[in-house]
N, C-alpha and C positions, 0 to 999 in steps of 0.2 A: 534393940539387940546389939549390944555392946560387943568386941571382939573377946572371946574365951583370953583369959591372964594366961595359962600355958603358947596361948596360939601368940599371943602380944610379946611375948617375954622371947620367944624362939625368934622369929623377927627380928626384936631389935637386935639377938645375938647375932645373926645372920651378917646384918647392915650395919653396925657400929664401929666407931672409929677406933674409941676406945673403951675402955668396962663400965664405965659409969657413962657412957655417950647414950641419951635417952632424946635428943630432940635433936639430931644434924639433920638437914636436909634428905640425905638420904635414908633414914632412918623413917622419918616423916612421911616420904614418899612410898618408902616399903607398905608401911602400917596401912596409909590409906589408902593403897592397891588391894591391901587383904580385905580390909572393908568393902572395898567397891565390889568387888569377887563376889563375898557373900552378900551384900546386897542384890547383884545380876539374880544370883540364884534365887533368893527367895522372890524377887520380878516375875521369875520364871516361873514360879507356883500359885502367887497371889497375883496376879496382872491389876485387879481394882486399886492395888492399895494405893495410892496417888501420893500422898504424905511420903511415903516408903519413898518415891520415887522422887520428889527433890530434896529429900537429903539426900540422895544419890548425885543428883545434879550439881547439888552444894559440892560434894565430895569430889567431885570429877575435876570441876572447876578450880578448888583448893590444891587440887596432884596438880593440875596444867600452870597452877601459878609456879607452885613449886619448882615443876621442873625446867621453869623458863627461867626462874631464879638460878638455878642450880647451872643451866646453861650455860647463861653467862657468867657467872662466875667461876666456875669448874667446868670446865668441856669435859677432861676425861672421867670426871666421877660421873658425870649427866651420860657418858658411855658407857661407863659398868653397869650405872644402874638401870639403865635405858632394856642393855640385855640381860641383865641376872631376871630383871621382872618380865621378860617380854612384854616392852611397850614399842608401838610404835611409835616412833620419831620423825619430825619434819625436818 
């Protein structure tokens, strides 16, 4: 279940640095919060699906690199983006 192109394309307008910025960190980070979103939900309907559920794992793990990357190289972007997506942060 790939993410809908309208739902992808709003995103990266949301998170981007500049018009053609398709893969910054926080962009990255954006997209695979939305994934993980809809992955939780559909968790929540299908509980057996196990497959379902480490590519959720995968997914989680890939935003925690990210945004350890993005820490320490940008504090304050790893800040906006911390709150625009409501994450919590250590």
């Amino acid at each position: 279940m790939p993410l809908a192109k309208e739902v992808k394309t709003k995103t990266i307008a949301d998170f981007h640095r500049h018009e053609k910025d398709t893969g910054s960190p926080e962009v990255q980070i954006a997209i695979l919060t939305t994934r993980i979103q809809q992955l939780t939900e559909h968790l929540r309907n299908n509980k057996q699906d196990q497959s379902c559920r480490r590519g959720l794992l995968k997914l989680v793990g890939q935003r925690r690199r990210l945004l350890t990357y993005l820490r320490q190289s940008n504090y304050q972007a790893y800040l906006g983006v911390t709150e625009r997506l409501n994450l919590r942060r250590k």
